[in-house]
Biopython code that builds the backbone (N, CA, C, O; Angstrom):
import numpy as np
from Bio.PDB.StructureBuilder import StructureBuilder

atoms = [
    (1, "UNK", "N", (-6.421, 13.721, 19.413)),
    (1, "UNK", "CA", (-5.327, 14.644, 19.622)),
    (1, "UNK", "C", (-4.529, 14.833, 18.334)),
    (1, "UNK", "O", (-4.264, 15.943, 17.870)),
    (2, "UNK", "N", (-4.130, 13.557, 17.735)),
    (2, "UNK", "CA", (-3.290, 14.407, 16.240)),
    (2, "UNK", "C", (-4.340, 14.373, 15.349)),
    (2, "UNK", "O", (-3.926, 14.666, 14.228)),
    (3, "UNK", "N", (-5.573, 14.131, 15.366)),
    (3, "UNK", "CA", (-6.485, 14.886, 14.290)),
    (3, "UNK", "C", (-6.715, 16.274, 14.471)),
    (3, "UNK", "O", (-7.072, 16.968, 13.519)),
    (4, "UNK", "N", (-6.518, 16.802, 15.755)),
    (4, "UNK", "CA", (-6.655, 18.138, 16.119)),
    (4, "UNK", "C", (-5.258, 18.925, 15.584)),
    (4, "UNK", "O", (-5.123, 20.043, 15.085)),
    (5, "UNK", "N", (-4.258, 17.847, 15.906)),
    (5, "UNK", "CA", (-2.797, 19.145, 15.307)),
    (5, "UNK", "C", (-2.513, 19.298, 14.057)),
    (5, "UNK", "O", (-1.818, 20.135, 13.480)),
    (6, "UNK", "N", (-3.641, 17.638, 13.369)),
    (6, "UNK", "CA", (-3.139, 18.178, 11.751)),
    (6, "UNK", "C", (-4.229, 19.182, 10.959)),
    (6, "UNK", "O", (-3.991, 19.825, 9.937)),
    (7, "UNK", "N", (-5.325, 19.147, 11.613)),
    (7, "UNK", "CA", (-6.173, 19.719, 11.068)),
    (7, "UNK", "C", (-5.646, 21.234, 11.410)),
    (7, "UNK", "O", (-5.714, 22.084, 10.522)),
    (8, "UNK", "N", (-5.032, 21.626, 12.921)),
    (8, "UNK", "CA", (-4.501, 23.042, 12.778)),
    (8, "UNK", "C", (-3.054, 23.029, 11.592)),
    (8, "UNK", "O", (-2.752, 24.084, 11.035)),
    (9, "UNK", "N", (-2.352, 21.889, 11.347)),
    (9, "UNK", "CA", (-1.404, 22.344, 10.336)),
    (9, "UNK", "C", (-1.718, 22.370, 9.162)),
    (9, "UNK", "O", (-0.885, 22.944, 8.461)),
    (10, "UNK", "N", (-3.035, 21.781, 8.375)),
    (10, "UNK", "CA", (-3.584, 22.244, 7.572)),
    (10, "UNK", "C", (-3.858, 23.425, 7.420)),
    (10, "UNK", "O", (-3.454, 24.001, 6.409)),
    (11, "UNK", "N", (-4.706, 24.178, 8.500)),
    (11, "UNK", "CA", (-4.824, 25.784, 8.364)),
    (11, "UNK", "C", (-4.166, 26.613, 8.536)),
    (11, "UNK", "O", (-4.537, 27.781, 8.420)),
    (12, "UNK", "N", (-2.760, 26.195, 8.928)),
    (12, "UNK", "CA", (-1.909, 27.323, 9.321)),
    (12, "UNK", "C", (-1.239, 27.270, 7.804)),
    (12, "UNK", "O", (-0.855, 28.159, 7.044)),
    (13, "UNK", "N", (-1.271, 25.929, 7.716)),
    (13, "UNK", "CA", (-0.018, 26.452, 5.936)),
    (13, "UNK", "C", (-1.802, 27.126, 4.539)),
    (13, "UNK", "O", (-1.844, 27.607, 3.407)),
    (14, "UNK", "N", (-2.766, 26.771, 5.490)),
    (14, "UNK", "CA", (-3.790, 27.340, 4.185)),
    (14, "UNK", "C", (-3.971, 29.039, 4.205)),
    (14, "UNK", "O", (-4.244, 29.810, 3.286)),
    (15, "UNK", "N", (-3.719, 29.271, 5.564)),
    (15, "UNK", "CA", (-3.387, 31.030, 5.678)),
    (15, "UNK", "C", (-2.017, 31.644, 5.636)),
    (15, "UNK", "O", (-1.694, 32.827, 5.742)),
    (16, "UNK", "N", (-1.231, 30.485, 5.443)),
    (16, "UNK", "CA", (0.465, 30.831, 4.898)),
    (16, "UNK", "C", (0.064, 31.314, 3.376)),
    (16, "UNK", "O", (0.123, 32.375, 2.755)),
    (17, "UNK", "N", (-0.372, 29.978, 3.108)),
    (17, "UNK", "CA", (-0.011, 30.114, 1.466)),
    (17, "UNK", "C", (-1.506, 31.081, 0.326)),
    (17, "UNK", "O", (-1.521, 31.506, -0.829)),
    (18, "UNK", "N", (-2.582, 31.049, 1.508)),
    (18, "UNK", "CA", (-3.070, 31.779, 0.867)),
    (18, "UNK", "C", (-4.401, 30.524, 0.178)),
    (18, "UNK", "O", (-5.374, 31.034, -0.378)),
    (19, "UNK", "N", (-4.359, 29.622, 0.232)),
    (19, "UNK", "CA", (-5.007, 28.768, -0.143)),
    (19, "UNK", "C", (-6.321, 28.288, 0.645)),
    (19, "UNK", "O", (-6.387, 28.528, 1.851)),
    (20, "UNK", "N", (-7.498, 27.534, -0.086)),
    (20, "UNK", "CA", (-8.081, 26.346, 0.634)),
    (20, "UNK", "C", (-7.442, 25.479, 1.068)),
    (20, "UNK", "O", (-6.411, 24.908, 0.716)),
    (21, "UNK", "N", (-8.599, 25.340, 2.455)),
    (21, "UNK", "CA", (-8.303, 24.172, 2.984)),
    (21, "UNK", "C", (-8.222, 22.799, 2.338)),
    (21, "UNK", "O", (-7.344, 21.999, 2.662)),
    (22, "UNK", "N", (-8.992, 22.577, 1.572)),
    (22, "UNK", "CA", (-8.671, 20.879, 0.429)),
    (22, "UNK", "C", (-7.979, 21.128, -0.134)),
    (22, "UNK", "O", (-7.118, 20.252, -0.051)),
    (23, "UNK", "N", (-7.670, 21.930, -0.842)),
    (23, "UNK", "CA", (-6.569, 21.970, -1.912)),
    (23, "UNK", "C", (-5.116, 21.471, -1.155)),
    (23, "UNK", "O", (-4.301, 20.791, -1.777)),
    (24, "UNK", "N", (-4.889, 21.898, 0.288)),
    (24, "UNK", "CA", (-3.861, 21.805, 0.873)),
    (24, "UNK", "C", (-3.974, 20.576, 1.382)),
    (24, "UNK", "O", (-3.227, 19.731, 0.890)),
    (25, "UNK", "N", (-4.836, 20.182, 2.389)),
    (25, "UNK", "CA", (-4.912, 18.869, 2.545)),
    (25, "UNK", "C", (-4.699, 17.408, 1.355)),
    (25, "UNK", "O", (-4.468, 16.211, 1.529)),
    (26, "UNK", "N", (-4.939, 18.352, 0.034)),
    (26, "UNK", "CA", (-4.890, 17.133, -0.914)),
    (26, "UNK", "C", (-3.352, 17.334, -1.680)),
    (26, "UNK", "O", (-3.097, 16.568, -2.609)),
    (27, "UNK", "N", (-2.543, 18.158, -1.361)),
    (27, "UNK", "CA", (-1.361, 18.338, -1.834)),
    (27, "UNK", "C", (-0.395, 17.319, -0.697)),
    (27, "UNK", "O", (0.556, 16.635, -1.072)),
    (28, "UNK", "N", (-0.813, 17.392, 0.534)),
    (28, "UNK", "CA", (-0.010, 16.916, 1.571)),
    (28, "UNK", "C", (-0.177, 15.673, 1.889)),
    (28, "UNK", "O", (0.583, 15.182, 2.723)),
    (29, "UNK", "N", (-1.358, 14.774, 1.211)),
    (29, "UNK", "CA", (-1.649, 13.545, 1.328)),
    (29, "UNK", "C", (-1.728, 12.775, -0.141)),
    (29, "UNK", "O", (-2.064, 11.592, -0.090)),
    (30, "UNK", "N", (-1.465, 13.313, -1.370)),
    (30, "UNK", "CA", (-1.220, 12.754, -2.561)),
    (30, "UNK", "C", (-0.262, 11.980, -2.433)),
    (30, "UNK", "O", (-0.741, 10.908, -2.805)),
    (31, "UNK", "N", (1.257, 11.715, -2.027)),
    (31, "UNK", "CA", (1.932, 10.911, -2.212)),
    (31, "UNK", "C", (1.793, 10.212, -1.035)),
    (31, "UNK", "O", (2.897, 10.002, -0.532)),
    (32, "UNK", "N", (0.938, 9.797, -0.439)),
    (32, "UNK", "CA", (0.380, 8.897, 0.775)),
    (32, "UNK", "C", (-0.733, 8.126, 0.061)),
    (32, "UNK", "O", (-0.725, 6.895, 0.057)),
    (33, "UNK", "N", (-1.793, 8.918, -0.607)),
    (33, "UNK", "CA", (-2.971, 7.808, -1.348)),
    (33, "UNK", "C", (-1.672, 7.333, -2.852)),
    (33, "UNK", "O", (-2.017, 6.363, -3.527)),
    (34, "UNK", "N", (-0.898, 7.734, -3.076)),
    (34, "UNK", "CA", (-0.162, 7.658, -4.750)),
    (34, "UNK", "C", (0.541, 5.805, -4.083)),
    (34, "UNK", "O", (0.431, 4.645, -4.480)),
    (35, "UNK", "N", (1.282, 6.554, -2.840)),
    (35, "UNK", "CA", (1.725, 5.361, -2.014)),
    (35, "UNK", "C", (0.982, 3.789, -1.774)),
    (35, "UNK", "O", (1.491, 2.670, -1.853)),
    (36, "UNK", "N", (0.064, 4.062, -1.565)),
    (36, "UNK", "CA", (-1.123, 3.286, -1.103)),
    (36, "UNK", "C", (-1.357, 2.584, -2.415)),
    (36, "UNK", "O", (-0.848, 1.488, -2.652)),
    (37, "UNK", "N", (-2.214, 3.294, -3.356)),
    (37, "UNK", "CA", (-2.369, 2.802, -4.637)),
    (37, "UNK", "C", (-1.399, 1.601, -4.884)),
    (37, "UNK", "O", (-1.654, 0.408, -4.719)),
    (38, "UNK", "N", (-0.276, 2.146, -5.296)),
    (38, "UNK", "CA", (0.952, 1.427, -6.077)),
    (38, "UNK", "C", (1.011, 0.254, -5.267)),
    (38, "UNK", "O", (0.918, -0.844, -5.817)),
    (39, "UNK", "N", (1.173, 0.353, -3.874)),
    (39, "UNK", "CA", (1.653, -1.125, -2.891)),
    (39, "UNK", "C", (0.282, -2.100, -3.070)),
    (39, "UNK", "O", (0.397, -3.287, -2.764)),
    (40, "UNK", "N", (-1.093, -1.564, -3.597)),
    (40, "UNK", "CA", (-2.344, -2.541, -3.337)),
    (40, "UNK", "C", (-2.602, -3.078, -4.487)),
    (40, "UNK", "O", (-3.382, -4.018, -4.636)),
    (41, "UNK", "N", (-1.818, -2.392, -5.602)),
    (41, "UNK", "CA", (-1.643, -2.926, -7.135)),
    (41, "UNK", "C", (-1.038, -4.118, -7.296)),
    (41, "UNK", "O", (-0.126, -4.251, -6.480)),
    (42, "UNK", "N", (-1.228, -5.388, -8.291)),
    (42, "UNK", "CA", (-1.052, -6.669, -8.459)),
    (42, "UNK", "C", (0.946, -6.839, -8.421)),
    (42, "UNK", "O", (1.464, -7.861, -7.972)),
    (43, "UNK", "N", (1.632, -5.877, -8.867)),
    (43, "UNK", "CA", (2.642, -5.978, -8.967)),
    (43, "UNK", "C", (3.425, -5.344, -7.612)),
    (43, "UNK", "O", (4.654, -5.281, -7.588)),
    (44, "UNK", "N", (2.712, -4.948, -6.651)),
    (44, "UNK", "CA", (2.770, -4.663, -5.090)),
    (44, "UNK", "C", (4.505, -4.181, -5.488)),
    (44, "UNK", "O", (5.324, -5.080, -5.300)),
    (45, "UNK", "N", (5.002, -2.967, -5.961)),
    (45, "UNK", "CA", (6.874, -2.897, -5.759)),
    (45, "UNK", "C", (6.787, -1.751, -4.731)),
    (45, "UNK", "O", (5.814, -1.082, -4.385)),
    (46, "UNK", "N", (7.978, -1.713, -4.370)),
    (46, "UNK", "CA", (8.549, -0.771, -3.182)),
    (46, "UNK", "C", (8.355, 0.574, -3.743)),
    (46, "UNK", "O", (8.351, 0.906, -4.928)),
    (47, "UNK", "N", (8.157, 1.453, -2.453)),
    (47, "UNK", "CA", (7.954, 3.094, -2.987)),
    (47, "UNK", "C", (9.203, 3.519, -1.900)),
    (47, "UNK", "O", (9.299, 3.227, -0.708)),
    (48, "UNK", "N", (10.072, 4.277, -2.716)),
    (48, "UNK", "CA", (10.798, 5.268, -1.608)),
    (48, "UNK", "C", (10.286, 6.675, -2.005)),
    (48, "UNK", "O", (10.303, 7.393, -3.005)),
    (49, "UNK", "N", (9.691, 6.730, -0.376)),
    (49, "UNK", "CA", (9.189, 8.907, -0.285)),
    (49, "UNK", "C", (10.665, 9.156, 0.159)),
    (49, "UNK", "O", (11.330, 8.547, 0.997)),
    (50, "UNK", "N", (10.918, 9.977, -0.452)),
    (50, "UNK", "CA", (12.450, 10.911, 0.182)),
    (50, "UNK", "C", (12.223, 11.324, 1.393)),
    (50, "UNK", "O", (11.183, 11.981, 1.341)),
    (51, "UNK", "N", (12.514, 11.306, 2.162)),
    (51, "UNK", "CA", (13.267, 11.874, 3.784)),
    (51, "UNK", "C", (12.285, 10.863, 4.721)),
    (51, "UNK", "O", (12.286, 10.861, 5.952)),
    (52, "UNK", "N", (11.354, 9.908, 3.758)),
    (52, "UNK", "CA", (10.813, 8.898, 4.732)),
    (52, "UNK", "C", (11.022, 7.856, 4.735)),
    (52, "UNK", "O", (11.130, 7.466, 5.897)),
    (53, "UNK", "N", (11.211, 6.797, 3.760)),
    (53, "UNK", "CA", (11.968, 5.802, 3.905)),
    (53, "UNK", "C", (11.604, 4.624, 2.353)),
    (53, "UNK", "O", (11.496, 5.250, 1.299)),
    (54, "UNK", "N", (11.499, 3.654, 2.287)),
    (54, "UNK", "CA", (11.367, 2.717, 1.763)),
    (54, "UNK", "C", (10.047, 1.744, 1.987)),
    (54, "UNK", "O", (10.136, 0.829, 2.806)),
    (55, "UNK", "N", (9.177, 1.890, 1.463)),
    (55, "UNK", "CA", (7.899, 1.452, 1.707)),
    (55, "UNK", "C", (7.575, 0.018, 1.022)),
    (55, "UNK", "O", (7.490, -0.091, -0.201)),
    (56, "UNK", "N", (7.414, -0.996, 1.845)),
    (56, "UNK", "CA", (7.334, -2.349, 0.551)),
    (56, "UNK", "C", (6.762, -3.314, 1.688)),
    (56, "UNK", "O", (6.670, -3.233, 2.913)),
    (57, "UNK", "N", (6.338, -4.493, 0.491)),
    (57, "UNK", "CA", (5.699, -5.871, 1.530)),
    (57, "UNK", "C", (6.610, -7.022, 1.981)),
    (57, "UNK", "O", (7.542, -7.609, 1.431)),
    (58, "UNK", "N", (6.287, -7.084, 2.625)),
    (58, "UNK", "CA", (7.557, -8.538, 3.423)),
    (58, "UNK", "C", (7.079, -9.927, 2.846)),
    (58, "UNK", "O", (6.052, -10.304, 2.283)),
    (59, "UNK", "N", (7.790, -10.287, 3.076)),
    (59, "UNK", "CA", (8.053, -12.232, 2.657)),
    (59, "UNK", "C", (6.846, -12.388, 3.577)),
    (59, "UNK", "O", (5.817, -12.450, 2.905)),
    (60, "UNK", "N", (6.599, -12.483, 5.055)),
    (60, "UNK", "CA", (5.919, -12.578, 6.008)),
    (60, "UNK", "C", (4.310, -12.508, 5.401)),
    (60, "UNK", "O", (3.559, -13.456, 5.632)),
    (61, "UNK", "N", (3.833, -11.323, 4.611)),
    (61, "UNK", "CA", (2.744, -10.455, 4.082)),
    (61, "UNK", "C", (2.630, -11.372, 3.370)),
    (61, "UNK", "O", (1.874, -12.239, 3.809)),
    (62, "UNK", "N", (3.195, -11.618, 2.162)),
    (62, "UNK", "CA", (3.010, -12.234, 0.893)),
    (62, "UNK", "C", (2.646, -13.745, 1.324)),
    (62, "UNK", "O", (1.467, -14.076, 1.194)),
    (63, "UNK", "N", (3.466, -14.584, 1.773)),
    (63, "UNK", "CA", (2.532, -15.682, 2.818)),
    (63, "UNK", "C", (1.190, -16.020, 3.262)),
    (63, "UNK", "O", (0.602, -17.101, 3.267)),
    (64, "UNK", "N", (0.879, -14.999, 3.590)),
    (64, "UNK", "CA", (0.117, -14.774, 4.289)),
    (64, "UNK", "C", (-1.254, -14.658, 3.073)),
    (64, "UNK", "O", (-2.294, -15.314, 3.028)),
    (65, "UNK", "N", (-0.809, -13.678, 2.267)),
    (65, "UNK", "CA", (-2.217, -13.436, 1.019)),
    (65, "UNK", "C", (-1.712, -14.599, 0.503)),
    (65, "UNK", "O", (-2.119, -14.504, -0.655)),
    (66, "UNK", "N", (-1.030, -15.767, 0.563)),
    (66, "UNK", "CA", (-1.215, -16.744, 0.194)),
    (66, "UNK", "C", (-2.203, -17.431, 0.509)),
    (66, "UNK", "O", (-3.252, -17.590, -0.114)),
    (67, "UNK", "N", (-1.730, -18.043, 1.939)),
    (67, "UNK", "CA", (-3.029, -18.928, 2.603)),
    (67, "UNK", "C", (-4.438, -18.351, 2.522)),
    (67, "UNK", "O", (-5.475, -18.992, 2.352)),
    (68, "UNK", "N", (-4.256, -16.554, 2.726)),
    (68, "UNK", "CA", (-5.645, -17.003, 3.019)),
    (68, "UNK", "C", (-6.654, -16.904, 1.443)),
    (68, "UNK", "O", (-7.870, -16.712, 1.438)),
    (69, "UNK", "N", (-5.734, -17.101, 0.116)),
    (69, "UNK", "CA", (-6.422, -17.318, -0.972)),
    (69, "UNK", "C", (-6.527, -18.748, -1.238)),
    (69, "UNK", "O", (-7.146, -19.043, -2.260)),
    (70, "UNK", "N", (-6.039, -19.723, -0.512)),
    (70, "UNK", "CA", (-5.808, -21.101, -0.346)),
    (70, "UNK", "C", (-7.286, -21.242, 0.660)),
    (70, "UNK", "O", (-8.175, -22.052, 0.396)),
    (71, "UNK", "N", (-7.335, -20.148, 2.010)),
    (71, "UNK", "CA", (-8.695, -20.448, 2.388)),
    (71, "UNK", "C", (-9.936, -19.784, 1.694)),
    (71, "UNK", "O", (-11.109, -20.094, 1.902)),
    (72, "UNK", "N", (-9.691, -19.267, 1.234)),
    (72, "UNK", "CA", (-10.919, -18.937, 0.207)),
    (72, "UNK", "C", (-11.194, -19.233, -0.526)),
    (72, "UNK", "O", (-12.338, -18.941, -0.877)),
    (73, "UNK", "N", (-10.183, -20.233, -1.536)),
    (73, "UNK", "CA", (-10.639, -21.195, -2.006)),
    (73, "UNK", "C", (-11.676, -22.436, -1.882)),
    (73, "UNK", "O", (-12.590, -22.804, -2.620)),
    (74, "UNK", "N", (-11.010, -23.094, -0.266)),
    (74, "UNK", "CA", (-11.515, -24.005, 0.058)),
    (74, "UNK", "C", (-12.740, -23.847, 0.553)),
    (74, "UNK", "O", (-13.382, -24.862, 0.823)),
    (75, "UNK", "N", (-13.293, -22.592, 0.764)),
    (75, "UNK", "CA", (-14.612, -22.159, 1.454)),
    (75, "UNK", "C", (-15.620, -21.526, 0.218)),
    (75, "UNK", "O", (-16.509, -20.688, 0.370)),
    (76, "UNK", "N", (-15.218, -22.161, -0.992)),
    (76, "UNK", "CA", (-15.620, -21.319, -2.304)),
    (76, "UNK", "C", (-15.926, -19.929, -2.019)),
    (76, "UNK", "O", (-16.967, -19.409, -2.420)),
    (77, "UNK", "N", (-15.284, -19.475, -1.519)),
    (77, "UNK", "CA", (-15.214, -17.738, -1.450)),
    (77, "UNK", "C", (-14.483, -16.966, -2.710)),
    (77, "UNK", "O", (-14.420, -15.747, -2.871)),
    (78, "UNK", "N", (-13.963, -17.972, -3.538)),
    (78, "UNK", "CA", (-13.506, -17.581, -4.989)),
    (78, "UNK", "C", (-13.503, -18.607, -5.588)),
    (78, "UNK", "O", (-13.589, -19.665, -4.964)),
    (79, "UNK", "N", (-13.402, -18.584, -6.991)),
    (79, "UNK", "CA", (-13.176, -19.684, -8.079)),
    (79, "UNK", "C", (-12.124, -20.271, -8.502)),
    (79, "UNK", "O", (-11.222, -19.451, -8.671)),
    (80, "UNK", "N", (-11.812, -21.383, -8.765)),
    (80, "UNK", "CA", (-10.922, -22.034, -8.930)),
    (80, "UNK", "C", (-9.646, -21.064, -9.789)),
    (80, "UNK", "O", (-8.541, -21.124, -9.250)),
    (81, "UNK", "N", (-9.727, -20.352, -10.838)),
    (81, "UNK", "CA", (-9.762, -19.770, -11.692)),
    (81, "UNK", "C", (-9.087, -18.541, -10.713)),
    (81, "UNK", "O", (-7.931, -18.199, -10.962)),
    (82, "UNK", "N", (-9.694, -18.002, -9.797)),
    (82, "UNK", "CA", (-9.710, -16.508, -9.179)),
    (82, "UNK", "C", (-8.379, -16.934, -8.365)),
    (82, "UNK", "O", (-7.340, -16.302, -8.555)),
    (83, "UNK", "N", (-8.421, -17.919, -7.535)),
    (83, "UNK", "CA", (-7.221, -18.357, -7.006)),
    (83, "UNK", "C", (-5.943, -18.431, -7.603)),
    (83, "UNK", "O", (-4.997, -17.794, -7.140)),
    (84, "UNK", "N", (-5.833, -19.230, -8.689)),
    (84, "UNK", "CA", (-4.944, -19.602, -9.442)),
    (84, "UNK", "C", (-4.324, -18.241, -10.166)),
    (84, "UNK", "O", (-3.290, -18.399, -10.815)),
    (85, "UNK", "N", (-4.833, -17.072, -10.095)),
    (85, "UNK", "CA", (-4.262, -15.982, -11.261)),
    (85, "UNK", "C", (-3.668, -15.191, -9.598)),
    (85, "UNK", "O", (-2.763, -14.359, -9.536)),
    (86, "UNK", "N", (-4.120, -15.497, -8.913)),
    (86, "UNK", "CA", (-3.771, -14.395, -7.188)),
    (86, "UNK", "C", (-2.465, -15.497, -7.007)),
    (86, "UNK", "O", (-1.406, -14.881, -7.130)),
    (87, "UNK", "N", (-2.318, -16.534, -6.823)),
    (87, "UNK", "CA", (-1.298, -17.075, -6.886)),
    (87, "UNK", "C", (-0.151, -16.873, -7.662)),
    (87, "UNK", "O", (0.898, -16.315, -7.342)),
    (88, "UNK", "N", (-0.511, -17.452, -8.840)),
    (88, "UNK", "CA", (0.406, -16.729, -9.971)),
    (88, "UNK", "C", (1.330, -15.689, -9.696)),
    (88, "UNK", "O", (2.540, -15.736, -9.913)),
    (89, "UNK", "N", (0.469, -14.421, -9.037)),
    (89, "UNK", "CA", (1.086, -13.128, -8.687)),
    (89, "UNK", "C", (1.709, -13.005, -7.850)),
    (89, "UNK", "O", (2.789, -12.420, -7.934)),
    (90, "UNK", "N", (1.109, -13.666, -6.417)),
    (90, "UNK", "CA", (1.829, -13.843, -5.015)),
    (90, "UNK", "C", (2.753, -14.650, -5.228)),
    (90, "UNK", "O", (3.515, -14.252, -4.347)),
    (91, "UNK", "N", (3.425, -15.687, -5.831)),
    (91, "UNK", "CA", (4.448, -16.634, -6.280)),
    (91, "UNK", "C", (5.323, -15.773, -6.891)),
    (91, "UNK", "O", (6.427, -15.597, -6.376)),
    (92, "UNK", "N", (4.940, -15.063, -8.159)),
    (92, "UNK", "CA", (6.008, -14.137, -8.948)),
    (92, "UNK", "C", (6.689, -13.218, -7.749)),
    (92, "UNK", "O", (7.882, -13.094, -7.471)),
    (93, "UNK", "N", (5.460, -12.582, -7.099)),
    (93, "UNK", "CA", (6.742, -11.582, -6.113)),
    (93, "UNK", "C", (6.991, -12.208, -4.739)),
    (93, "UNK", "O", (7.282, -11.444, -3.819)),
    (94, "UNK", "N", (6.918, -13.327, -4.544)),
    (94, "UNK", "CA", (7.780, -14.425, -3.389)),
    (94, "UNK", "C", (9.090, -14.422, -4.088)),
    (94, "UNK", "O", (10.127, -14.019, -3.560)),
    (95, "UNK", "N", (9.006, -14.865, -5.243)),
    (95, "UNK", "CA", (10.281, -14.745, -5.666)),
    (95, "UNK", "C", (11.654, -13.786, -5.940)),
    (95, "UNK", "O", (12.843, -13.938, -6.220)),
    (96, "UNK", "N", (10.744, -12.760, -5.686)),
    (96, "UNK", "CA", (11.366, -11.432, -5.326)),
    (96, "UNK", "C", (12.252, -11.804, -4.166)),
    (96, "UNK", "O", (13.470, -11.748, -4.339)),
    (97, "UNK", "N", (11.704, -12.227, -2.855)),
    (97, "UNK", "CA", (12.046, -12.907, -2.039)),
    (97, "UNK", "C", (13.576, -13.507, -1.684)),
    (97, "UNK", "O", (14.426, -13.024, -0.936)),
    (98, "UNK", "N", (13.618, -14.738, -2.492)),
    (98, "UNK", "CA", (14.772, -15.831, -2.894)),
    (98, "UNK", "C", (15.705, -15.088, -3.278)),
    (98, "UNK", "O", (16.694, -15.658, -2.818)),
    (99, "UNK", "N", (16.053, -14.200, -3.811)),
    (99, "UNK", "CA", (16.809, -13.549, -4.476)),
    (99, "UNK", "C", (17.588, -13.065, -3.281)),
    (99, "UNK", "O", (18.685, -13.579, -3.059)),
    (100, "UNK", "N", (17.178, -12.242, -2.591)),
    (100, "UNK", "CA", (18.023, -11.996, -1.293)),
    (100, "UNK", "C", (17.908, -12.983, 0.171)),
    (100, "UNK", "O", (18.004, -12.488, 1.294)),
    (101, "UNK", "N", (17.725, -14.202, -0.040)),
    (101, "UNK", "CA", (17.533, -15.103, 0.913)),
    (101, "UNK", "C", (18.881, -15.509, 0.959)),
    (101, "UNK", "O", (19.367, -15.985, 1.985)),
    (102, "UNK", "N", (19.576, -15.337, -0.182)),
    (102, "UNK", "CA", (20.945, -16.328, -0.085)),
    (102, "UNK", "C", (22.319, -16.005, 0.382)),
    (102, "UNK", "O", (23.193, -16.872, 0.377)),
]
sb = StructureBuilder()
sb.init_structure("model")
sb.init_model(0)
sb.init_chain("A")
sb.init_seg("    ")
for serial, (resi, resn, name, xyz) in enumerate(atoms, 1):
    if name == "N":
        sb.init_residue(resn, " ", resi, " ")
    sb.init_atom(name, np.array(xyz, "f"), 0.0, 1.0, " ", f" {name:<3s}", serial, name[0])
structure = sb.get_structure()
């Protein structure tokens, strides 16, 4: 059902504006993959889209890609080495964290 209403609001703004259909679809979902990108990047910081909100990872999240690089460790599913630099990173922005804990 909303693959059906976006795919008609794709075509209604592609016979508004006069355009293809991808071209429009890729104008209306760029700052959604731009979004995406930035939060899956090593330095994971907050995105605010205007009139949508504040986009970022929780204390909860970051935890979490803790352990389970702690279990992938222990299951040699990475290298000693591979762990230790994912840590590094997940520690730096925990600490992001502390800062407003207090």
């Amino acid at each position: 059902m909303k693959g059906e209403r976006l795919q008609k609001f794709y075509k209604n703004l592609a016979e508004e504006y006069s355009l293809p259909l991808p071209i429009i679809r890729n104008i209306i979902q760029h700052q959604f993959q731009f979004t995406r990108k930035k939060m899956q990047s090593d330095e994971m910081p907050d995105i605010r889209l205007h009139y949508l909100g504040l986009f970022g990872i929780k204390r909860g999240r970051v935890d979490h890609f803790i352990r389970i690089c702690i279990q992938q460790y222990k299951k040699d599913k990475i290298t000693r080495q591979e762990c230790k630099d994912r840590l590094e990173k997940l520690f730096k922005l925990r600490k992001k964290f502390k800062k407003y804990d207090r």
